[in-house]
Structures are given as C-alpha cells and as structure tokens.
gemmi code that builds the backbone of each chain (N, CA, C; Angstrom):
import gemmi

chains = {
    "A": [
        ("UNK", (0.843, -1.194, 0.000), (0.000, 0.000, 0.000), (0.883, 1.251, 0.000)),
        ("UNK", (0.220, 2.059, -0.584), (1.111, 3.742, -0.899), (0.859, 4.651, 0.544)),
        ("UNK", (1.243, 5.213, 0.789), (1.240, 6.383, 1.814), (1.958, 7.784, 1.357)),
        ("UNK", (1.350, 8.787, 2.112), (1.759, 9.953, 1.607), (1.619, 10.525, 2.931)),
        ("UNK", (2.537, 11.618, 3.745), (2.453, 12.187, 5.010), (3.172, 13.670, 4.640)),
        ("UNK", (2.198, 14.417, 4.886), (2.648, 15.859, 5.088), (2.115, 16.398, 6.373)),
        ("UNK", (3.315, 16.624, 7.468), (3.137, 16.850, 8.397), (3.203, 18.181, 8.757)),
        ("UNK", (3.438, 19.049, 8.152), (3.008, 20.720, 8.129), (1.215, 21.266, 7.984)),
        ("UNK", (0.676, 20.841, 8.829), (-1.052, 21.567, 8.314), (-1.148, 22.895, 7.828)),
        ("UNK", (-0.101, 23.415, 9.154), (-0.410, 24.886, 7.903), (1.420, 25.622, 7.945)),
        ("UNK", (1.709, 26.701, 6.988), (2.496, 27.153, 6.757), (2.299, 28.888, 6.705)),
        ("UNK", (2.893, 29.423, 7.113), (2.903, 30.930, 7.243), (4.650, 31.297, 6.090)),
        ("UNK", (4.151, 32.399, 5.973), (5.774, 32.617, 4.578), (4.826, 34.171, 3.877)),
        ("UNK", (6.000, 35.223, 4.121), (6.255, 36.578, 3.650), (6.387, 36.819, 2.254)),
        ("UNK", (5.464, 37.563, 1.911), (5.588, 37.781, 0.015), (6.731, 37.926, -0.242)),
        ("UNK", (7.576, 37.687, -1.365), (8.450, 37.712, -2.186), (9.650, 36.375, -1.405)),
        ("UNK", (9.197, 35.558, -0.405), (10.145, 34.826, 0.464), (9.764, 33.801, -0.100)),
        ("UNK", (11.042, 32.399, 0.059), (10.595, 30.910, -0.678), (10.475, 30.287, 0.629)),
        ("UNK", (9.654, 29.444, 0.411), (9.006, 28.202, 1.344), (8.812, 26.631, 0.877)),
        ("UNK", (8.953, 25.620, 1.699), (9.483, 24.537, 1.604), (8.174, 23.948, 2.067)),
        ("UNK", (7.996, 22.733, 1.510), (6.243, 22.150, 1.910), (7.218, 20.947, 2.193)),
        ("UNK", (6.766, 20.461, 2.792), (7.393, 18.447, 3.282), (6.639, 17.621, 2.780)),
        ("UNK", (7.143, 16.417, 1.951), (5.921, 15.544, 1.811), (7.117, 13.969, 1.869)),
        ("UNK", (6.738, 13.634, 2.519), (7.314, 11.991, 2.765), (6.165, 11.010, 2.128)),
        ("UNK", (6.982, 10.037, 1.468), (6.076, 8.838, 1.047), (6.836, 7.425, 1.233)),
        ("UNK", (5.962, 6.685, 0.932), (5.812, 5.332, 1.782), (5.414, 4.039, 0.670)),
        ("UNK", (6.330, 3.620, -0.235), (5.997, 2.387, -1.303), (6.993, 1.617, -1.195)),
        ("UNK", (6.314, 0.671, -1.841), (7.709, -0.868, -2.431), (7.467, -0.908, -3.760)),
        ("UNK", (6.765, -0.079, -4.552), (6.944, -0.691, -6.084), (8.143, 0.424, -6.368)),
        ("UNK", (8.881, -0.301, -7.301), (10.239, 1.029, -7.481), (10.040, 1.973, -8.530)),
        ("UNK", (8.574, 1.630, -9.315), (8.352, 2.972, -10.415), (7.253, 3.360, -9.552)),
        ("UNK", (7.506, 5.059, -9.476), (6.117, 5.644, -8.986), (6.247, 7.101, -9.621)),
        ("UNK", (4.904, 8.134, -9.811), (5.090, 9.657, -9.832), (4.972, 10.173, -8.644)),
        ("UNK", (5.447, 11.427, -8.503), (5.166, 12.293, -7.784), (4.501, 13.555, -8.306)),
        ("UNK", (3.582, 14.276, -7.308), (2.871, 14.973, -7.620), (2.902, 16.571, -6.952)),
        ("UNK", (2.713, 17.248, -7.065), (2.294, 18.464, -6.199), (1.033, 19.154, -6.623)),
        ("UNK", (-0.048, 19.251, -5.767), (-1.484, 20.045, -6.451), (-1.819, 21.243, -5.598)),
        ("UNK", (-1.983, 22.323, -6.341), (-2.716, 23.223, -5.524), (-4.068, 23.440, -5.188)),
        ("UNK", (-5.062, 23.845, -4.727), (-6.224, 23.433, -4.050), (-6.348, 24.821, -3.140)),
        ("UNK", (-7.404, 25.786, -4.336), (-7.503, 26.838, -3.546), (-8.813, 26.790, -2.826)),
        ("UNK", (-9.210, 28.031, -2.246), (-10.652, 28.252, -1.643), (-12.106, 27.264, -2.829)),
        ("UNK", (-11.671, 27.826, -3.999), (-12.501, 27.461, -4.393), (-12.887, 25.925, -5.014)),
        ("UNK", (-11.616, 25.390, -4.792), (-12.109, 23.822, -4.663), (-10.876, 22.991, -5.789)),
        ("UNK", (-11.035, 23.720, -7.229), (-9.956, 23.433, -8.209), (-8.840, 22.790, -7.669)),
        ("UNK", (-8.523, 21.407, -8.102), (-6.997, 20.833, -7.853), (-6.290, 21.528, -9.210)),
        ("UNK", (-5.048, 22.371, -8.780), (-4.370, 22.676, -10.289), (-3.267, 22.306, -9.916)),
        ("UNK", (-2.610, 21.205, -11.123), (-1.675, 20.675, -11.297), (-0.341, 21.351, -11.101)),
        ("UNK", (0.866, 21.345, -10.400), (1.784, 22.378, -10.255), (3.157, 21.682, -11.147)),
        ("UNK", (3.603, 20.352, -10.404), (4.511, 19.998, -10.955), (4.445, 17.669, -10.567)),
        ("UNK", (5.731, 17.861, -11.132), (5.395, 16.082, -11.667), (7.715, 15.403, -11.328)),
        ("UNK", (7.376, 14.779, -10.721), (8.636, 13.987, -10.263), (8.647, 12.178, -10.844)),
        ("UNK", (9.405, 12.111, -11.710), (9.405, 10.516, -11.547), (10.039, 9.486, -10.699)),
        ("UNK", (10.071, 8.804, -10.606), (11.396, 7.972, -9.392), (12.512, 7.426, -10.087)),
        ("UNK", (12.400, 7.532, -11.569), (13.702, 7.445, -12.198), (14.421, 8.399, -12.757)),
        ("UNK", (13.814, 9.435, -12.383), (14.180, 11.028, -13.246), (15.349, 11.438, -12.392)),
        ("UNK", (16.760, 11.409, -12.893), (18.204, 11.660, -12.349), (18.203, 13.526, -11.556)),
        ("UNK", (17.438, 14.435, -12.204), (17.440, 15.756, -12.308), (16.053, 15.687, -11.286)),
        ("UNK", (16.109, 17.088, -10.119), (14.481, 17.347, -9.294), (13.834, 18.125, -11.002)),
        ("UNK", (12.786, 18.326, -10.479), (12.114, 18.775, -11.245), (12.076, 20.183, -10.880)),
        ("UNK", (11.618, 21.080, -11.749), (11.294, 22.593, -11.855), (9.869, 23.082, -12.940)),
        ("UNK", (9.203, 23.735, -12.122), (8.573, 24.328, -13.265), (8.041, 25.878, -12.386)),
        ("UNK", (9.089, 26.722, -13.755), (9.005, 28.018, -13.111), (9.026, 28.218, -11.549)),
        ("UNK", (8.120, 29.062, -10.754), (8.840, 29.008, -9.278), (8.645, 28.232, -8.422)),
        ("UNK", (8.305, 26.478, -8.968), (8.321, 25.971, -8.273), (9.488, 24.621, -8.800)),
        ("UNK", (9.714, 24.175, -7.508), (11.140, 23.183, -7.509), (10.644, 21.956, -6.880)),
        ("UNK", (11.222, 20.897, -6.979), (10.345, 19.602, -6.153), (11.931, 19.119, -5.938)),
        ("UNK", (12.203, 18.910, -4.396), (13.484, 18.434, -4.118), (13.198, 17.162, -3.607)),
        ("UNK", (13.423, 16.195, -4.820), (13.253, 14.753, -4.552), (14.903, 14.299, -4.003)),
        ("UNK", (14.577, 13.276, -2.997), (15.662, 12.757, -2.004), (14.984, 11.067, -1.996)),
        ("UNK", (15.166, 10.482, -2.938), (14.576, 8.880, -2.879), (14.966, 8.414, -1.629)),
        ("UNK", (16.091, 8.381, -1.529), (16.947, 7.477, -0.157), (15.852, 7.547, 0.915)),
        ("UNK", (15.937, 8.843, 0.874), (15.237, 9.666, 2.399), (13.303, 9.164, 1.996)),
        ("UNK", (13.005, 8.903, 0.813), (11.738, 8.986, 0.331), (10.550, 10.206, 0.145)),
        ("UNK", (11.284, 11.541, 0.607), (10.998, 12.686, 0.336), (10.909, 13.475, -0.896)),
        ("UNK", (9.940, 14.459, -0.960), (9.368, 14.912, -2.563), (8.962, 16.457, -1.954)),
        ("UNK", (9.508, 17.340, -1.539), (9.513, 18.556, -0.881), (9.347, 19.584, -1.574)),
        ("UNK", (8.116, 20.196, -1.937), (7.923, 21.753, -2.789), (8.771, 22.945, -2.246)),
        ("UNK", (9.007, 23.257, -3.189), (9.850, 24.574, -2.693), (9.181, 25.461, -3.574)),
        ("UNK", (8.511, 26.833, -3.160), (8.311, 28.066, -3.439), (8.752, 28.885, -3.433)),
        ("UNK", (9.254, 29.344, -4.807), (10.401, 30.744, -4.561), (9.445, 32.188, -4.713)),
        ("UNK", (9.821, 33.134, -4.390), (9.138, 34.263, -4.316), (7.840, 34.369, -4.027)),
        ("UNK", (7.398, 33.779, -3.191), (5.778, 33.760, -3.263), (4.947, 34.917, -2.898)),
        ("UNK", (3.915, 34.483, -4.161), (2.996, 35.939, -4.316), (2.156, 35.132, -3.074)),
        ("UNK", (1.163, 36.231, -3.766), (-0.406, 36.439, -2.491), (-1.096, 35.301, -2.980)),
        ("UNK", (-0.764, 34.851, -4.560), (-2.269, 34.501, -4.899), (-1.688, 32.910, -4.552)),
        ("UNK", (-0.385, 32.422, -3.784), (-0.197, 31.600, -3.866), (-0.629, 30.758, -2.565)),
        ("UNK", (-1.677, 31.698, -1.602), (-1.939, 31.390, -0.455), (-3.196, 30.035, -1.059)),
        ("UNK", (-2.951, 29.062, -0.219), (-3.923, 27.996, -1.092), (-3.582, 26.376, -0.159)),
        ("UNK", (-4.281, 25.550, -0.289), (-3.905, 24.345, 0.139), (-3.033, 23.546, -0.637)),
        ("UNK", (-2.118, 22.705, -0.070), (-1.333, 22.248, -1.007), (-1.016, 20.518, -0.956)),
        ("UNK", (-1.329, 20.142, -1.739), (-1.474, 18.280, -1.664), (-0.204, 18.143, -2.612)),
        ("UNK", (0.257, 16.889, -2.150), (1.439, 16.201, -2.602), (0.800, 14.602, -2.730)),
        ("UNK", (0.983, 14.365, -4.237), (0.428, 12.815, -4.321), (1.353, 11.574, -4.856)),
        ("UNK", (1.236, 10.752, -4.822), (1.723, 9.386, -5.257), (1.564, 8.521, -6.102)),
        ("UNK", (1.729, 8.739, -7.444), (0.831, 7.259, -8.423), (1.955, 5.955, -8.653)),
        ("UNK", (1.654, 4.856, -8.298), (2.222, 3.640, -8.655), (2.638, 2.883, -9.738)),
        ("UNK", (3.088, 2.626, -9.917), (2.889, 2.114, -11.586), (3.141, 0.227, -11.525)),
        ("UNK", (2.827, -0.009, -10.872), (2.849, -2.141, -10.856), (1.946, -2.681, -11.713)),
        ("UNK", (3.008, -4.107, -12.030), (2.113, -4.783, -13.550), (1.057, -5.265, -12.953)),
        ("UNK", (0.226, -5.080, -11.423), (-0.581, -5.879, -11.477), (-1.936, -4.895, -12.331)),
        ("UNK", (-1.527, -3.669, -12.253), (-2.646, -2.932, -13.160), (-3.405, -2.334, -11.527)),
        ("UNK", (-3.461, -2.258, -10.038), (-4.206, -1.853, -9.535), (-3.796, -0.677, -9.303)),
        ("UNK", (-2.834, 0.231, -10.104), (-2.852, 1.465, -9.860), (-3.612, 1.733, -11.018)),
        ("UNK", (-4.231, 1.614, -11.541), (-4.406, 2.571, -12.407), (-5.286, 4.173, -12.269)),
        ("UNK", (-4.855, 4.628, -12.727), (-5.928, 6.104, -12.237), (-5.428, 6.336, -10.715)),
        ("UNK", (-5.198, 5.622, -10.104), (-5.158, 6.108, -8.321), (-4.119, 6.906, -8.089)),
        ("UNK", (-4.677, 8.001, -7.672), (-3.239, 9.011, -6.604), (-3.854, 8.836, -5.447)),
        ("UNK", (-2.637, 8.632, -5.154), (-2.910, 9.122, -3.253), (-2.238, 9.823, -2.837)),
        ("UNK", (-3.196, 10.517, -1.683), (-2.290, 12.143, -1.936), (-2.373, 12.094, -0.239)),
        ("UNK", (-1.532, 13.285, 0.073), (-1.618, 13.198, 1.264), (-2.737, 14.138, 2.102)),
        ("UNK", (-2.388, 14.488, 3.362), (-3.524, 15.782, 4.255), (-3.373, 16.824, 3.721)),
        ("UNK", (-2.191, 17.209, 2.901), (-2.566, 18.229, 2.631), (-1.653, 20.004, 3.529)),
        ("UNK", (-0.886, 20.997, 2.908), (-0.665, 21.547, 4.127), (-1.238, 23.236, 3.265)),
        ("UNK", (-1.792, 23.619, 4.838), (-2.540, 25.318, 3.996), (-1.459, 26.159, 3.799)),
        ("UNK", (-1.083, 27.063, 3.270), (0.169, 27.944, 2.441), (-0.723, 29.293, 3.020)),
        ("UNK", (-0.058, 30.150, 4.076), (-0.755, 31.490, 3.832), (0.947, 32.436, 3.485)),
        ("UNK", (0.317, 33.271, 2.927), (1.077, 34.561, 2.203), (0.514, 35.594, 2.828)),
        ("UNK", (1.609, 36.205, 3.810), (1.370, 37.651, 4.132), (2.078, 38.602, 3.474)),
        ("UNK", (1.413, 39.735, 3.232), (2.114, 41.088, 2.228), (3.341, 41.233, 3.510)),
    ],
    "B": [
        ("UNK", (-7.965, 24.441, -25.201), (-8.342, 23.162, -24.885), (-9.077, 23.666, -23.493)),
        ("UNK", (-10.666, 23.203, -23.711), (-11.604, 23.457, -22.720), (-11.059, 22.598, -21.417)),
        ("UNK", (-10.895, 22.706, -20.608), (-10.692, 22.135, -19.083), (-11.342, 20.881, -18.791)),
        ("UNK", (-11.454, 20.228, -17.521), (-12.436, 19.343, -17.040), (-13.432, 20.014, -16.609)),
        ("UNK", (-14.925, 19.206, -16.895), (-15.980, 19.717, -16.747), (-16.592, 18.931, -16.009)),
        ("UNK", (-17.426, 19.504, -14.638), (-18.119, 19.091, -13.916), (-19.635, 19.856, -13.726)),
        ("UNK", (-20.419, 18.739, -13.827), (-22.178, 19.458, -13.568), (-22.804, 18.641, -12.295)),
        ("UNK", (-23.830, 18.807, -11.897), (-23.952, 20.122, -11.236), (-22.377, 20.266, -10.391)),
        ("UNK", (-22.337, 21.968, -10.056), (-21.296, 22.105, -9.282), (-21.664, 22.400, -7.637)),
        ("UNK", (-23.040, 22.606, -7.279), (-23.584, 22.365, -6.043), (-25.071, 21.365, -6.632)),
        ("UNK", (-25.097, 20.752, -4.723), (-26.063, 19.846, -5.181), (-26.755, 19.839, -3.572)),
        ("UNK", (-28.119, 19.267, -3.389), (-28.614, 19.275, -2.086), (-29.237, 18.215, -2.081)),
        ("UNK", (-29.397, 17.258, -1.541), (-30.304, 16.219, -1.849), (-30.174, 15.572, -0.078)),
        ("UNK", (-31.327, 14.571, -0.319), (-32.173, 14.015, 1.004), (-31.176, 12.522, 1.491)),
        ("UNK", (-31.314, 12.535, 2.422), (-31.143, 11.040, 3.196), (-31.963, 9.546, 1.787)),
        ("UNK", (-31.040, 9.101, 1.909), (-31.941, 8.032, 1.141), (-32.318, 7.803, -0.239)),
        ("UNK", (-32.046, 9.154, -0.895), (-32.071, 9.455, -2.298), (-30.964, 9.370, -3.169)),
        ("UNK", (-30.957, 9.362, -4.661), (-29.975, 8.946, -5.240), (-29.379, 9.959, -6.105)),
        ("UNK", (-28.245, 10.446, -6.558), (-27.783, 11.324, -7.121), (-26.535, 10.904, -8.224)),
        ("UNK", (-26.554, 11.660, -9.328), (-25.847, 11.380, -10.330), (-25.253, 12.495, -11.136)),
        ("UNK", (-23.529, 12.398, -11.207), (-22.766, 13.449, -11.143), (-21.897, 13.208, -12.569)),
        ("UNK", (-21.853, 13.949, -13.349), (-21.324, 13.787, -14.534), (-19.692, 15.040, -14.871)),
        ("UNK", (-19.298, 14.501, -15.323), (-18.036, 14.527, -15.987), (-17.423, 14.572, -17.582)),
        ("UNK", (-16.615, 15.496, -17.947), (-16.579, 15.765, -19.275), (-14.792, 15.723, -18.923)),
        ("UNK", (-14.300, 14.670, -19.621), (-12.873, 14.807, -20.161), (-12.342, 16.174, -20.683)),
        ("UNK", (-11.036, 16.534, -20.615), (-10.395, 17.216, -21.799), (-10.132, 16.800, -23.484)),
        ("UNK", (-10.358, 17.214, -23.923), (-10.890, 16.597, -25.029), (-9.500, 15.556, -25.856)),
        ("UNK", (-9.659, 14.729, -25.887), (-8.182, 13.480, -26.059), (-7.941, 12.750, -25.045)),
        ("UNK", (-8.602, 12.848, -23.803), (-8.639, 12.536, -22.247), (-9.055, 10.612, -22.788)),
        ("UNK", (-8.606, 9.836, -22.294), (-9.502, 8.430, -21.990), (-9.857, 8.102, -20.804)),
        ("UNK", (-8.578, 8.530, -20.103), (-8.607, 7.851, -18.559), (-9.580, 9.106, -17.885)),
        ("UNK", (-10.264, 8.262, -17.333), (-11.192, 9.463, -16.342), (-11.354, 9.151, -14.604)),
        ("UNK", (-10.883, 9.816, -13.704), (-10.739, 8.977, -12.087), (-12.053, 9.937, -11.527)),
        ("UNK", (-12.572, 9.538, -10.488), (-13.083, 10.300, -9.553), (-12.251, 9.919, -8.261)),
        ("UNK", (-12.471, 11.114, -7.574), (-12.201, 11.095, -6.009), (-13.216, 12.128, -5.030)),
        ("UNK", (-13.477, 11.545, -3.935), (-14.166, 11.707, -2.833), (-13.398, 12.554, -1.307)),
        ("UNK", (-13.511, 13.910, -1.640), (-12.742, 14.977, -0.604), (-14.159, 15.324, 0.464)),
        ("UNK", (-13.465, 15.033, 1.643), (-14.009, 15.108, 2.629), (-13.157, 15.652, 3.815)),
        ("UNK", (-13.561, 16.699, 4.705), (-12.547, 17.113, 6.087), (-11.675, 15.757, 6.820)),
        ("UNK", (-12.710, 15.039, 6.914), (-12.006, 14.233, 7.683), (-11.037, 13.211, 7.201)),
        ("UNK", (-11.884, 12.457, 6.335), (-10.838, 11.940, 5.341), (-10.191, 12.176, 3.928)),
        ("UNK", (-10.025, 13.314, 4.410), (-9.457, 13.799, 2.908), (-9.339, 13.274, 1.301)),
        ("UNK", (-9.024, 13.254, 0.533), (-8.970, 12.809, -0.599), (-8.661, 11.352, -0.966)),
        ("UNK", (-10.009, 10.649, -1.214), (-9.920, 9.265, -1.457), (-10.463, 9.107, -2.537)),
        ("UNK", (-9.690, 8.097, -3.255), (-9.701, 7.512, -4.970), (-10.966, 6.818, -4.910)),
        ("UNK", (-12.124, 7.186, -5.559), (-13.168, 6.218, -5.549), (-12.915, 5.288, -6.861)),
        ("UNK", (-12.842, 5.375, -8.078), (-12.794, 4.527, -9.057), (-12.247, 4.788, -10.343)),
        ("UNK", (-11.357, 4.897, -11.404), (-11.484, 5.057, -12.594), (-11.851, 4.272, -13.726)),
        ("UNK", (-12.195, 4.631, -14.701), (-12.346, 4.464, -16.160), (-11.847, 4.846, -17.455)),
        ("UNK", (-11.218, 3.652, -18.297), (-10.420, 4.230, -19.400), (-11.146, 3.195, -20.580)),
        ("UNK", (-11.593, 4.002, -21.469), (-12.551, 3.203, -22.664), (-13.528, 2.553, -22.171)),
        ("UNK", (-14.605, 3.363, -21.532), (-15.663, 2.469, -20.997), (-15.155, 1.282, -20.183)),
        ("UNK", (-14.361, 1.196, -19.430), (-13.869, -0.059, -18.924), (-13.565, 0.340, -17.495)),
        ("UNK", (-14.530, 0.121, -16.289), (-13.664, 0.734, -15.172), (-12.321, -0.604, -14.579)),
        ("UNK", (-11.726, 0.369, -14.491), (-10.190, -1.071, -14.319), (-9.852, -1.028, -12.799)),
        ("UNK", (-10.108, 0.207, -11.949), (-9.429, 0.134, -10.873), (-10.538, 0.598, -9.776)),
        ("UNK", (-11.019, 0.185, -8.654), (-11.875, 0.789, -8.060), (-11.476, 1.237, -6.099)),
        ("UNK", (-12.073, 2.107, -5.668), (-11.506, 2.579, -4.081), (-12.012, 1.251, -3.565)),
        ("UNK", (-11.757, 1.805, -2.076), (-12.717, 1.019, -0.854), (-14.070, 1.845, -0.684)),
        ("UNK", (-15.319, 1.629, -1.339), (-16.352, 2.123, -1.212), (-17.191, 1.520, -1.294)),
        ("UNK", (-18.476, 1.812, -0.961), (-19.350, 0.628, -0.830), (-19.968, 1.044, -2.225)),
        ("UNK", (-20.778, -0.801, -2.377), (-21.572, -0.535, -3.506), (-22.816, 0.519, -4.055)),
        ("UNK", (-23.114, 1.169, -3.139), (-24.278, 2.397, -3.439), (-22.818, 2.979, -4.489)),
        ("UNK", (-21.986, 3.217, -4.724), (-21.388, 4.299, -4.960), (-20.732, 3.357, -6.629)),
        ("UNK", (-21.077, 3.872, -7.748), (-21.600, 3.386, -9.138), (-20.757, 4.123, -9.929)),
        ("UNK", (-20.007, 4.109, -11.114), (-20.066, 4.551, -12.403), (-19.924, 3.968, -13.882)),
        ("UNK", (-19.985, 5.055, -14.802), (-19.750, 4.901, -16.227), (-19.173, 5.924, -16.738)),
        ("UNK", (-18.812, 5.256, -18.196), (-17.987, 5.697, -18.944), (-18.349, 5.827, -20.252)),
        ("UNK", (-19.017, 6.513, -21.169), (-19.291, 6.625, -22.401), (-18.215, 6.555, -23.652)),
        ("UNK", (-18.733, 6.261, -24.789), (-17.654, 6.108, -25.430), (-17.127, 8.125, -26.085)),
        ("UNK", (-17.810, 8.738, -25.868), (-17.295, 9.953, -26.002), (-16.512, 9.834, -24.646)),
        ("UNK", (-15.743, 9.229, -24.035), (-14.976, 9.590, -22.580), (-15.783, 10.336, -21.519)),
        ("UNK", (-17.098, 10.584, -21.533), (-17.846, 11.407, -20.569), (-17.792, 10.551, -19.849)),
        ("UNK", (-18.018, 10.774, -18.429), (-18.119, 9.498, -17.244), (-19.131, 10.405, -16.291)),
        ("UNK", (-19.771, 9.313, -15.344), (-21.305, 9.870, -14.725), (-20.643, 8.767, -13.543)),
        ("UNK", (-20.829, 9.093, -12.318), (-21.069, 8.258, -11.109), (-22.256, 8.231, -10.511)),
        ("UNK", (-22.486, 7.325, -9.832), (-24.039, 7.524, -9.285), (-23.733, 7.095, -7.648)),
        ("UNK", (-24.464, 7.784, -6.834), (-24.619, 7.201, -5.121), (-25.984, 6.983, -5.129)),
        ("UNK", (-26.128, 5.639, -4.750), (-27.708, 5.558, -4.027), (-27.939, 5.252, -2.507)),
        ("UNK", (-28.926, 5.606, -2.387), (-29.241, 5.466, -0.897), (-28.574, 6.411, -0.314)),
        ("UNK", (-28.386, 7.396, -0.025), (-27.119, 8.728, -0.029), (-27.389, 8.489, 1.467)),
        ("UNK", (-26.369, 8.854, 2.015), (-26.517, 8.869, 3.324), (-25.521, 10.005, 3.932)),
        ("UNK", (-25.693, 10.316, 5.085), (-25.223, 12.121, 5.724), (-23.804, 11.609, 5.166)),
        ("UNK", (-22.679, 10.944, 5.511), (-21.441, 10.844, 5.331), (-21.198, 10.969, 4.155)),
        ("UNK", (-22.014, 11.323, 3.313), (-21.678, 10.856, 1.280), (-21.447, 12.695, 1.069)),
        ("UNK", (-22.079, 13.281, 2.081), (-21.948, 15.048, 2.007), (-19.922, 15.357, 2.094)),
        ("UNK", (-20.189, 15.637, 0.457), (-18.291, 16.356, -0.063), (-18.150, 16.606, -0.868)),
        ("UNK", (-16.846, 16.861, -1.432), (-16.355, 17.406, -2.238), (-16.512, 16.449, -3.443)),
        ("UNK", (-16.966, 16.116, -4.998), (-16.158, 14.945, -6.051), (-16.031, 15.585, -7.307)),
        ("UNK", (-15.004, 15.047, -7.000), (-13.516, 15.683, -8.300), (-13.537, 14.637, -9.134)),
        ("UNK", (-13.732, 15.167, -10.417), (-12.891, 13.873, -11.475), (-12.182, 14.256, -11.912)),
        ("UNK", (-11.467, 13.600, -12.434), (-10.109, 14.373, -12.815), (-9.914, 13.264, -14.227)),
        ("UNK", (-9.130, 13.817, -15.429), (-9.150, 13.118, -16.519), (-7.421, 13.086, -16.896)),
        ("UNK", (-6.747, 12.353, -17.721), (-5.225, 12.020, -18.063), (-5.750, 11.417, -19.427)),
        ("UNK", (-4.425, 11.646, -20.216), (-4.458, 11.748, -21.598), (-3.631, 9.683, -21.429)),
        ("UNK", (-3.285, 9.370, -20.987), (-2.663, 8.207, -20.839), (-2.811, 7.703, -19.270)),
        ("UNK", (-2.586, 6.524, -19.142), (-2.362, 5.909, -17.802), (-0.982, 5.503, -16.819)),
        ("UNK", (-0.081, 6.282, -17.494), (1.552, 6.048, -17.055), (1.776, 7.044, -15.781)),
        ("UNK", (2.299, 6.742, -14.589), (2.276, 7.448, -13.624), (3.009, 9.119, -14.509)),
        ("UNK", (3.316, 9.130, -15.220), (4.279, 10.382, -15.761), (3.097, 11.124, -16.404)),
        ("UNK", (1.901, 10.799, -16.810), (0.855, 11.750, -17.090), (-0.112, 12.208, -16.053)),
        ("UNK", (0.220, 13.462, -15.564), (-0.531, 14.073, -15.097), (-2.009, 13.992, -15.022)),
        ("UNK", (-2.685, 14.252, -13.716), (-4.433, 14.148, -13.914), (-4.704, 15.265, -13.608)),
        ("UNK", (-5.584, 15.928, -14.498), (-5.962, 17.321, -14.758), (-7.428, 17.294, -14.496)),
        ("UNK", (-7.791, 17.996, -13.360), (-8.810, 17.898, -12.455), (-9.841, 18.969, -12.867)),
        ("UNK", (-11.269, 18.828, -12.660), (-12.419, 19.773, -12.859), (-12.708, 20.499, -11.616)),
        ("UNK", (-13.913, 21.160, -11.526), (-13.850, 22.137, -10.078), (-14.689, 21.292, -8.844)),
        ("UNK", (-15.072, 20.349, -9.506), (-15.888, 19.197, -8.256), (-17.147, 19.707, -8.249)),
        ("UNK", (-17.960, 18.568, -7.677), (-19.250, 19.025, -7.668), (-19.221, 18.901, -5.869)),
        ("UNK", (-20.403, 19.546, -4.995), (-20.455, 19.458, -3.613), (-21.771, 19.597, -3.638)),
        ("UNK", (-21.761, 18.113, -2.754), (-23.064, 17.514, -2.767), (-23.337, 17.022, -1.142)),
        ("UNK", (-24.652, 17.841, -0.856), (-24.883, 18.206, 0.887), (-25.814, 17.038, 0.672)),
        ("UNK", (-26.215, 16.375, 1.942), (-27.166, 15.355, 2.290), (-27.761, 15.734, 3.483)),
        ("UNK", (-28.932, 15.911, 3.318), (-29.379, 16.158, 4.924), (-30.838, 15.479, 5.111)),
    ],
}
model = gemmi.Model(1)
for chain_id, residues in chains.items():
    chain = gemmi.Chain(chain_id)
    for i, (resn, *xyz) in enumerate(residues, 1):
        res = gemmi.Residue()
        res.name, res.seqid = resn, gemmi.SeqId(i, " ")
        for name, pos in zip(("N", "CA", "C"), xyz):
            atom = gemmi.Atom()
            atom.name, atom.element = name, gemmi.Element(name[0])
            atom.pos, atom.b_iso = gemmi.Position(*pos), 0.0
            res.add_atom(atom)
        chain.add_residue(res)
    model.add_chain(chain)
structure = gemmi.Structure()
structure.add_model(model)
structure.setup_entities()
C-alpha cells in the first residue's frame, strides 16, 4: 500500500520569500510519480509539478522546484518568491505504476498543508 | 483546450435518495478517475475508467456506481445517499495511464445530504 504524510497543516511565509512544503512517502513498487497540487478556496486541484522515481534531475517548473531525495523517500515543494495569490492548500500525491494494473488512475495524496502569504 | 468539466457544481439532496454526477474529459482525455474529498478523510480515490472499462476501483461501498461513455464522458451515481456521502467529487481526466501523465482535475461538484 502507498502512503503519503505531510506533516506541516499549515504554513505561514512573507511575500516575495521561498518556502518549503514536506511531503514523505511510503511504497515498495520502485516505479512511482510524484505529484504536487494546488487546491484553492474554491475547490480546483491545479496541477503544479510532476517527479518521476527514475528522473536523475528534481524537477522545476518556473517558481516551483520539487526536491526529490529517494533514499530519504521525500518529494519537498519549494516556493520561490511567493505571491499572495499563492496562499492555497497544497497536496502532494503518489501514483504507482505495478504490472498488477491496480494502480491505475489512483493518486494518493496526502492531508494536505494550507500555504498562507502575508504582504 | 476546454478544461475538465463538472455538472452540477452544487447539489442538495435528502437522506436516502440517489444522485448522479457527470463529468466531461479534456478533449483526447480516456482515462477518467473520480475522487471523494471530505474534512475528515481527505482525498480518497473512488474509481477510474479508461474506454468504458472501469479497471481500478476505491474502498467504497456498492451504493457508490459509475460509467464511462464512449465519447470519454463518465457519470457516477450514489444511491441510498446517506449524511457521510456530504463532499467534495472531483474527477479528474489524463491523456494516458503512465504514472508520468498528469491528472488534470475539474472544479468538483459538492453535494450536501441532509
């Protein structure tokens, strides 16, 4: 079974300052994705960024960074400069990839941690 | 490229009654998932479907139903609704099934039971 633990519920972080989200996970199949989703007030999961478990390089997309540490089993968002509008909930998920076929479609994501942005 | 589409996006319905929540792919989408967001238990995988075929399903009980059209539209159904079925459901659609394709999510529908 997959697990996903983000033990930050909520996060406080100063406009234009970068911030670090934690997300630890928990598998035995050795291909999996990683995920990061944002999840504002109004409900929308929007896709941020994408980690593979064989991908040599973390990932980046624009100001956000995903500092994957396999050993450790960590997949950690990093936010550089963060605006206002980036105050939002933030899920980190897990997809599997095993030949038995029971991942298919399934993320599992974790609790989740809230992001506020003060001016 | 129009987004994921979800109807209704609020919903109110009774103890005991049955409700049915539909879903519109991105258009090239096959794979289509729902999930079930709730406070307490946060975001749980209820089932997907790729070519009319559901392949993978949550831990949910059987009141809790779907399909898959061959236009990729997908519809879930709850019957017998009961107070705990009151949340958030997201479907979310992927152009492939490889953990490396992203699932690109609609705005959910929220559906109260009382």
């Amino acid at each position: 079974a997959q697990k996903i633990t983000q033990t930050q519920p909520g996060m406080f972080v100063q406009e234009k300052e970068a911030v670090t989200l934690d997300c630890t996970y928990d598998t035995s199949d050795p291909s999996y994705g990683l995920f990061w989703y944002k999840q504002p007030s109004s409900g929308e999961m929007i896709f941020l960024i994408y980690q593979g478990s064989y991908d040599q390089q973390n990932a980046t997309e624009g100001r956000y960074s995903l500092n994957f540490q396999k050993a450790r089993k960590s997949a950690n968002l990093v936010i550089s400069a963060s605006q206002l509008g980036d105050s939002a909930m933030y899920f980190c998920a897990m997809r599997v990839n095993n030949a038995g076929g029971t991942s298919y479609g399934k993320l599992t994501f974790g609790q989740g941690t809230i992001l506020t942005v003060h001016p | 490229k129009a987004g994921v589409t979800q109807t209704p996006r609020y919903l109110i319905k009774t103890r005991g009654q049955q409700v049915t929540l539909s879903c519109s792919p991105i258009s090239g989408h096959r794979s289509v998932s729902w999930y079930q967001q709730t406070p307490g238990q946060g975001l749980q995988f209820l089932f997907e479907y790729f070519s009319e075929t559901q392949r993978n399903k949550g831990n949910f009980p059987g009141r809790f139903s779907g399909r898959q059209f061959s236009n990729s539209r997908s519809e879930m159904n709850v019957s017998t609704l009961e107070l705990g079925d009151s949340a958030l459901y997201l479907c979310a659609s992927s152009y492939r099934d490889s953990p490396s394709y992203e699932q690109y999510f609609g705005p959910g529908t929220r559906l109260t039971v009382t």
